[in-house]
PAMIRO-762555 format. One line per field, with one value per atom (N, C-alpha, C): residue number from 1; residue in three letters; x, y, z. Coordinates in pm, 1 decimal. Atoms other than C-alpha are relative to their C-alpha. Example, Ala and Ser with C-alpha at 12.3 -4.5 7.8 and 13.67 -1.06 7.14 Angstrom:
! residues 2
loba	[1 / 1 / 1 / 2 / 2 / 2]
gudren	[ala / ala / ala / ser / ser / ser]
xx	[89.0 / 1230.0 / 90.0 / -82.0 / 1367.0 / -77.0]
yy	[-119.0 / -450.0 / 120.0 / -119.0 / -106.0 / 109.0]
zz	[0.0 / 780.0 / 0.0 / -6.0 / 714.0 / 73.0]
***
This chain:
! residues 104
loba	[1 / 1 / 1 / 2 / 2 / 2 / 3 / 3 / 3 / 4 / 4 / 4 / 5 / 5 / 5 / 6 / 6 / 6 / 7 / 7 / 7 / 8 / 8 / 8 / 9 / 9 / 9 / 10 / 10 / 10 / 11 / 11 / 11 / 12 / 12 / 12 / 13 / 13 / 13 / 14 / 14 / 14 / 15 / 15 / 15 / 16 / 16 / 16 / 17 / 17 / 17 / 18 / 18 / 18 / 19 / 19 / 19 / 20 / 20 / 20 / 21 / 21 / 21 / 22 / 22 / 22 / 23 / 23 / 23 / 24 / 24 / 24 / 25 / 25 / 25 / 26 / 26 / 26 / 27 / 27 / 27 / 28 / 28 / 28 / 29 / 29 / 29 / 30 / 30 / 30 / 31 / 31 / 31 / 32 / 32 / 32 / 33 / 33 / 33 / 34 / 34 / 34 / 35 / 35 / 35 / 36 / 36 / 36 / 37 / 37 / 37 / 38 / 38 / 38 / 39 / 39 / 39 / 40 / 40 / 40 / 41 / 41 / 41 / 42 / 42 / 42 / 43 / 43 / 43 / 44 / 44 / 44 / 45 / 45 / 45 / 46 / 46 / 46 / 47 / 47 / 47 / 48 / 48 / 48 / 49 / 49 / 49 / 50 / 50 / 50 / 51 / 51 / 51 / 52 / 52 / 52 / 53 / 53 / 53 / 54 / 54 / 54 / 55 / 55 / 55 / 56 / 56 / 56 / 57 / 57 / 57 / 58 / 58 / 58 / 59 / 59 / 59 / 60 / 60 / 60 / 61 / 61 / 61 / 62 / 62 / 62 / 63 / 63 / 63 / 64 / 64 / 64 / 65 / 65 / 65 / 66 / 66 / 66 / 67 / 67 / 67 / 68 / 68 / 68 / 69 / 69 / 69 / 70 / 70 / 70 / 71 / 71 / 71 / 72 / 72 / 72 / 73 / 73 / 73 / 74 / 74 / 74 / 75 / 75 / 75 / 76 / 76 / 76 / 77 / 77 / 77 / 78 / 78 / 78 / 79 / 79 / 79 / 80 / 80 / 80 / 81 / 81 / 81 / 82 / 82 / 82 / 83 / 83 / 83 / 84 / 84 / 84 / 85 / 85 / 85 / 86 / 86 / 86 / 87 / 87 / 87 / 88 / 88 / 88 / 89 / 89 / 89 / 90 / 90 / 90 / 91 / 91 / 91 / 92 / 92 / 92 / 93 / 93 / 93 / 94 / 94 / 94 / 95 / 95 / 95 / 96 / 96 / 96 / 97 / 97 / 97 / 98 / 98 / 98 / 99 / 99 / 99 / 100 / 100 / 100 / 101 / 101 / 101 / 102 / 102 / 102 / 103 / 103 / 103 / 104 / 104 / 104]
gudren	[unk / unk / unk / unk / unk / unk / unk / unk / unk / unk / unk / unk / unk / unk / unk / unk / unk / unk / unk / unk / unk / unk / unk / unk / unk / unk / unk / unk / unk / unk / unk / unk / unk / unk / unk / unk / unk / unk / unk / unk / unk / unk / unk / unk / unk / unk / unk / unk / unk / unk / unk / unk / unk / unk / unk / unk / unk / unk / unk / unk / unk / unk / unk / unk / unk / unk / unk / unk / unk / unk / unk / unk / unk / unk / unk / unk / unk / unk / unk / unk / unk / unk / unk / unk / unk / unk / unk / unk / unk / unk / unk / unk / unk / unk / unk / unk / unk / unk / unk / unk / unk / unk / unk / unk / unk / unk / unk / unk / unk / unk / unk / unk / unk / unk / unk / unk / unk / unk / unk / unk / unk / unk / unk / unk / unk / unk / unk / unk / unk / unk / unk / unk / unk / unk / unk / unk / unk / unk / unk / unk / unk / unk / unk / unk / unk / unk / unk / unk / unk / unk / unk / unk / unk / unk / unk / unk / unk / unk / unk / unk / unk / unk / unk / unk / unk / unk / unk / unk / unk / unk / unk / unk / unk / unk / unk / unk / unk / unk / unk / unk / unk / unk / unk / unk / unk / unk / unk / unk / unk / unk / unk / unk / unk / unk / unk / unk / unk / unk / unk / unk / unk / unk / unk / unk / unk / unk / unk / unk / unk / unk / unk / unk / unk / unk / unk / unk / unk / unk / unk / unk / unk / unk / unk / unk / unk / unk / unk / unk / unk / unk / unk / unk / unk / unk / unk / unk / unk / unk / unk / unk / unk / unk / unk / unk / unk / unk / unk / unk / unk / unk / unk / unk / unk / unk / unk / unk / unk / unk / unk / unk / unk / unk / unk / unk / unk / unk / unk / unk / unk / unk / unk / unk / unk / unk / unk / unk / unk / unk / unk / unk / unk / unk / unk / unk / unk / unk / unk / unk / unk / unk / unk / unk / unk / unk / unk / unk / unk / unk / unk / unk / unk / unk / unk / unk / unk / unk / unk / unk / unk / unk / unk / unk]
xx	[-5.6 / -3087.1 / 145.2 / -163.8 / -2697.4 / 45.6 / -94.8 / -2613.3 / -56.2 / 51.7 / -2850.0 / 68.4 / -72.1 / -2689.2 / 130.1 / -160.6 / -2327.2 / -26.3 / 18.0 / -2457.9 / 3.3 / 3.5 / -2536.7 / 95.2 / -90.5 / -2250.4 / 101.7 / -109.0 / -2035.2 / -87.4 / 96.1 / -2302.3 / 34.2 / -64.1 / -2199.9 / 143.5 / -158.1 / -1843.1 / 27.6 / -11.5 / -1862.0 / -55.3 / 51.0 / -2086.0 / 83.9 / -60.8 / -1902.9 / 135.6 / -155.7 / -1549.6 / 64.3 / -124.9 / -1259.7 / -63.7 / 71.6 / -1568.2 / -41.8 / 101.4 / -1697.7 / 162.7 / -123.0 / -1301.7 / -11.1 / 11.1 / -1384.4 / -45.5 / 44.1 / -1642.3 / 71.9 / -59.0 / -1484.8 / 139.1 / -94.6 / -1200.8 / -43.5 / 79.4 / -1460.7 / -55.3 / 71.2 / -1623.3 / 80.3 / -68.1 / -1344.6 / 17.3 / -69.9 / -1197.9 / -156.9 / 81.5 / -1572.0 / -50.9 / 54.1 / -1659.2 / 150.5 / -61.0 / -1316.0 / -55.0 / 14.2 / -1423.6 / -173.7 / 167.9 / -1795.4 / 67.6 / -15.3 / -1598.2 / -9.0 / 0.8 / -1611.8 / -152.2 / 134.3 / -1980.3 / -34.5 / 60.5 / -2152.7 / -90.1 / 83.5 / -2419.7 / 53.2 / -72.0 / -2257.2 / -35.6 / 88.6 / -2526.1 / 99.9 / -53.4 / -2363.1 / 188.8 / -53.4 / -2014.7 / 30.4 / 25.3 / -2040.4 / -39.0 / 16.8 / -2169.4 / 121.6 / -153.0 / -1858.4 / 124.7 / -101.4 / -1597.4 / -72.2 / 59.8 / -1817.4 / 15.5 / -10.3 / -1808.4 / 130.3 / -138.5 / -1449.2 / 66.7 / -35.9 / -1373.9 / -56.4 / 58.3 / -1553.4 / 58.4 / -111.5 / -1351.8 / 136.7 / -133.0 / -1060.7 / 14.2 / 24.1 / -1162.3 / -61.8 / 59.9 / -1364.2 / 138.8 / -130.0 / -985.6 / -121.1 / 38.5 / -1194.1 / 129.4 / -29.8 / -937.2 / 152.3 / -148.2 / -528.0 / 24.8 / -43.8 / -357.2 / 78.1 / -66.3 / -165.3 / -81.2 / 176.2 / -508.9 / -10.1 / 74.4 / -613.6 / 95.0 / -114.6 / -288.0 / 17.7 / 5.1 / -249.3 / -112.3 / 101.5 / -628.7 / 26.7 / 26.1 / -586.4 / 123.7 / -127.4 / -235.1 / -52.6 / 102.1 / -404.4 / -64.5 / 154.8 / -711.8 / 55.6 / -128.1 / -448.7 / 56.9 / -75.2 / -247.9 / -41.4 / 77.4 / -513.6 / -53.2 / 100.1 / -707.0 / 61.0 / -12.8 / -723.0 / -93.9 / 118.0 / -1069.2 / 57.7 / -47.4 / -959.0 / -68.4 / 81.3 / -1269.1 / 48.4 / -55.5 / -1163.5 / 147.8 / -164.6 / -790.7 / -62.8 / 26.9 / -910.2 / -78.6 / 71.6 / -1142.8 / 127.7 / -168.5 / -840.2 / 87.7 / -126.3 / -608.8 / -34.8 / 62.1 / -889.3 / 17.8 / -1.0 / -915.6 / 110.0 / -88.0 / -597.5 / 60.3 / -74.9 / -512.0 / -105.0 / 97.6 / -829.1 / 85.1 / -131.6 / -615.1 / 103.6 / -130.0 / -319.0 / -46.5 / 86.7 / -524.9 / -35.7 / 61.7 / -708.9 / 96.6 / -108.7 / -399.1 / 86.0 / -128.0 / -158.4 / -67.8 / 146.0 / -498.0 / 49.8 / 2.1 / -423.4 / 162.1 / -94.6 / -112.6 / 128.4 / -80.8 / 29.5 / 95.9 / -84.1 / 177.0 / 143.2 / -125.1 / 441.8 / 84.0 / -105.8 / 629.3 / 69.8 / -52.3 / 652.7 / 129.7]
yy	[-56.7 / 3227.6 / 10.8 / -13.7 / 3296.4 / -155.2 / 139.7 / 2947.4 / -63.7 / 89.5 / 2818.5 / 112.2 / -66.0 / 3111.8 / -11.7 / 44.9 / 3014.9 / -166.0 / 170.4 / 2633.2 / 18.1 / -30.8 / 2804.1 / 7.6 / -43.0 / 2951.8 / -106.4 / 129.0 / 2647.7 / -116.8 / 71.4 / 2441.5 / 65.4 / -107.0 / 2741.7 / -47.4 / 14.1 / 2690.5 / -110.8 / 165.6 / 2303.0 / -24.8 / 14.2 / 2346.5 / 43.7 / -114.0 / 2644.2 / -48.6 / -15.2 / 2537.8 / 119.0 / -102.1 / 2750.8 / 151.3 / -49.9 / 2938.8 / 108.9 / -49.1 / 3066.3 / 91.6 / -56.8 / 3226.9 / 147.0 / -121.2 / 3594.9 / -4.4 / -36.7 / 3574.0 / -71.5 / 37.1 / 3336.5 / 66.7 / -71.1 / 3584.6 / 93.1 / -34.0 / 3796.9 / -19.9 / 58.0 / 3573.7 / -36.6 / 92.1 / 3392.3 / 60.2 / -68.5 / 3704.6 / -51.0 / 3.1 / 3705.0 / -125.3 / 140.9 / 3368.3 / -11.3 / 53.9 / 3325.9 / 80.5 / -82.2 / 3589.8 / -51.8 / 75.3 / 3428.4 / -148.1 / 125.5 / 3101.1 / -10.8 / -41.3 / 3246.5 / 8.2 / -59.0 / 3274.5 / -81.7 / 64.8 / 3140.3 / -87.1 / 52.0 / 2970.9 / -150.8 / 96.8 / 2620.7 / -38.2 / -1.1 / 2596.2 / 115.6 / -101.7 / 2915.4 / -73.7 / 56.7 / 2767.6 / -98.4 / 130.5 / 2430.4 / 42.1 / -89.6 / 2621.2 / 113.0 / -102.9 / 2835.3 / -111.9 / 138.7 / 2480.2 / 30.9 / 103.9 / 2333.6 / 93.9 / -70.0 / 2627.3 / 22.3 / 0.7 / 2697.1 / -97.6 / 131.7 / 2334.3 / 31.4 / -8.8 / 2382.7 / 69.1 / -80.7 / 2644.9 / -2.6 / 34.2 / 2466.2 / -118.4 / 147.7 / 2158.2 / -18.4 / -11.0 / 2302.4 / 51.0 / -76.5 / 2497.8 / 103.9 / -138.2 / 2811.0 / 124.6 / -66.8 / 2944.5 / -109.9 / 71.5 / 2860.7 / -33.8 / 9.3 / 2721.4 / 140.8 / -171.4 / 3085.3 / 46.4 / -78.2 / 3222.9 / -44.6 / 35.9 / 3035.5 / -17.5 / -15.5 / 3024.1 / 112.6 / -189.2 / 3399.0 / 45.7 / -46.2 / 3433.1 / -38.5 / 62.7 / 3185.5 / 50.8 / 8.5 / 3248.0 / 165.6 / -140.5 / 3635.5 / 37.7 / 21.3 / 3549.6 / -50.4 / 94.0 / 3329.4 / 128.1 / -87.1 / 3627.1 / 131.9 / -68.9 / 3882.2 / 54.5 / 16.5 / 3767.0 / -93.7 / 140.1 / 3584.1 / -76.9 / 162.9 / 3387.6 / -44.9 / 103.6 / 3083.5 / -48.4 / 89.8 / 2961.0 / 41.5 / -108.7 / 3206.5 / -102.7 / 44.7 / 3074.5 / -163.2 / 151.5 / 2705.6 / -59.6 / -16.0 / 2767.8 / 33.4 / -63.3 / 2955.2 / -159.4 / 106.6 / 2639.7 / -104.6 / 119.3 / 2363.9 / 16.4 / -21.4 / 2518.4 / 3.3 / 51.8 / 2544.1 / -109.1 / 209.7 / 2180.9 / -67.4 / 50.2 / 2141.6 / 20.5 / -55.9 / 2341.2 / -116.1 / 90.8 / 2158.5 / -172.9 / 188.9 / 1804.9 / -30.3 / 12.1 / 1922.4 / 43.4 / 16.9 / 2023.4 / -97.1 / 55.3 / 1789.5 / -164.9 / 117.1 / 1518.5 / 27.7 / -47.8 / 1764.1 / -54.7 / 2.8 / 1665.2 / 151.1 / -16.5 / 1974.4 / 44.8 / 23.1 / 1962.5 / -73.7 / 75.4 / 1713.4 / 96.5 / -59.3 / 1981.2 / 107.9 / -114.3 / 2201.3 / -31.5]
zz	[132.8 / 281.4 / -46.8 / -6.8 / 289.0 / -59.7 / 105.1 / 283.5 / -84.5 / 135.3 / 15.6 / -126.2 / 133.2 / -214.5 / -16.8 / 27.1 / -113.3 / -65.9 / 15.9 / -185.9 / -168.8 / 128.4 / -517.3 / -78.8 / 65.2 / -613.1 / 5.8 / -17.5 / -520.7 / -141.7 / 109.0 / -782.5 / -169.3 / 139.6 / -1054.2 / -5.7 / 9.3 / -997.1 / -38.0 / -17.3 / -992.5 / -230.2 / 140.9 / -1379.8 / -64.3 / 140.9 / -1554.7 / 21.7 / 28.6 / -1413.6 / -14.4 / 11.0 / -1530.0 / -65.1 / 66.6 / -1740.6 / 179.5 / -84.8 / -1341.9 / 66.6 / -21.2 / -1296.7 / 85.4 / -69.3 / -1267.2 / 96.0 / -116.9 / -1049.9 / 99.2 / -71.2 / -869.5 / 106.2 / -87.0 / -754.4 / 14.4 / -31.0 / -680.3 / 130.0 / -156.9 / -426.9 / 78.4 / -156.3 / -238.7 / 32.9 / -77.9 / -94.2 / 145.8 / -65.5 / 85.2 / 51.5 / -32.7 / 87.1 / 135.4 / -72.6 / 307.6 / 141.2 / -78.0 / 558.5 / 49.7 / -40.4 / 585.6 / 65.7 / -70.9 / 697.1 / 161.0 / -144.0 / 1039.7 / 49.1 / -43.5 / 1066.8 / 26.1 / -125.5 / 1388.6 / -48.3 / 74.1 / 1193.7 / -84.2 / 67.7 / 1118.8 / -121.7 / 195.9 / 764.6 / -34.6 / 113.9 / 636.8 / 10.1 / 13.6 / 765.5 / -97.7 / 19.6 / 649.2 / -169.1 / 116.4 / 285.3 / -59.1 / 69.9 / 247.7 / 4.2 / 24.4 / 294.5 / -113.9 / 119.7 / 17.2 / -114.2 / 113.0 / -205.5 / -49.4 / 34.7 / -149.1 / -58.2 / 43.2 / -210.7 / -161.4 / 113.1 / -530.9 / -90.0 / 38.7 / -641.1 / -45.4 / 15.7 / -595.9 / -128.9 / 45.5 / -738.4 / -143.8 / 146.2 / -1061.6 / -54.2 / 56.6 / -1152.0 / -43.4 / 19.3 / -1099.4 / 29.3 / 25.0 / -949.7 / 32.4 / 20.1 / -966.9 / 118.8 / -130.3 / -673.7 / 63.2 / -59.1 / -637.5 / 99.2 / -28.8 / -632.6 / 155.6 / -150.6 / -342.9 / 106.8 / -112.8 / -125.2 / 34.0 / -18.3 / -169.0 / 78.5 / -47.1 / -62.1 / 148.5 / -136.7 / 223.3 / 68.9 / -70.7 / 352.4 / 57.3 / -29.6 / 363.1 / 110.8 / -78.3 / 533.5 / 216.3 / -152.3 / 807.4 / 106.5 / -40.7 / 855.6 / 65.9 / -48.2 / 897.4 / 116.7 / -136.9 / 1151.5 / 73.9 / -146.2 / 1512.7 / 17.0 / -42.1 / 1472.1 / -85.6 / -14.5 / 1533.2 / -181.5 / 91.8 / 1295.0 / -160.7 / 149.8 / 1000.5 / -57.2 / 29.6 / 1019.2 / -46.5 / -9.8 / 1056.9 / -158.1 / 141.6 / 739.7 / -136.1 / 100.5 / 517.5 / 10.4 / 0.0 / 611.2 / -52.0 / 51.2 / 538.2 / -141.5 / 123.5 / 198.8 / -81.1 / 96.2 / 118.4 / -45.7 / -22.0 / 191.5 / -124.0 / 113.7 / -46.4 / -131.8 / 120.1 / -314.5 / -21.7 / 65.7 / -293.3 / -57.7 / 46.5 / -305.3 / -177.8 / 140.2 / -611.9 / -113.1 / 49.6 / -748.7 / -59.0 / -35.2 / -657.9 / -117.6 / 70.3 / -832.0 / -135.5 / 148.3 / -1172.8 / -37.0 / 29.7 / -1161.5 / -22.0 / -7.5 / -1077.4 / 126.2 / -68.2 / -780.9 / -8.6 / -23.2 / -892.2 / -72.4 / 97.8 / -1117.1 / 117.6 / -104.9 / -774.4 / 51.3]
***
């Protein structure tokens, strides 16, 4: 049930775009902290949403370095950190795609 409603919310984010913002900084704090969960479907459902996030410009690249660099620093599961780092590398991709990475 978990990961068909994170599958969801990554599907919202992906439609509404920059329109799915609020909630969107809303959810990643939680969505990054679910990346740790034993359950590789709910896993595997929090990448895809986060990616989504990044990739609709729900939320800014700040946004999601701040969340992830956070999330890194926090904690010691491995899986948590490993999740936070995938995503931000997603960030900078979908970024760097918008063209704005090159002004950095």
């Amino acid at each position: 049930v978990a990961a068909s409603a994170i599958r969801a919310t990554g599907s919202l984010a992906r439609v509404l775009g920059p329109g799915f913002r609020s909630l969107a900084q809303q959810a990643a704090p939680a969505l990054v902290k679910r990346g740790a969960d034993k359950k590789a479907v709910v896993a595997e459902a929090v990448r895809g949403c986060l990616a989504a996030l990044s990739t609709a410009s729900c939320l800014t690249l700040a946004e999601a370095a701040e969340l992830a660099l956070a999330a890194m620093s926090r904690s010691t599961n491995t899986q948590l950190r490993s999740t936070a780092a995938r995503w931000l590398a997603a960030a900078v991709s979908a970024a760097d795609a918008e063209g704005v990475g090159r002004s950095l």
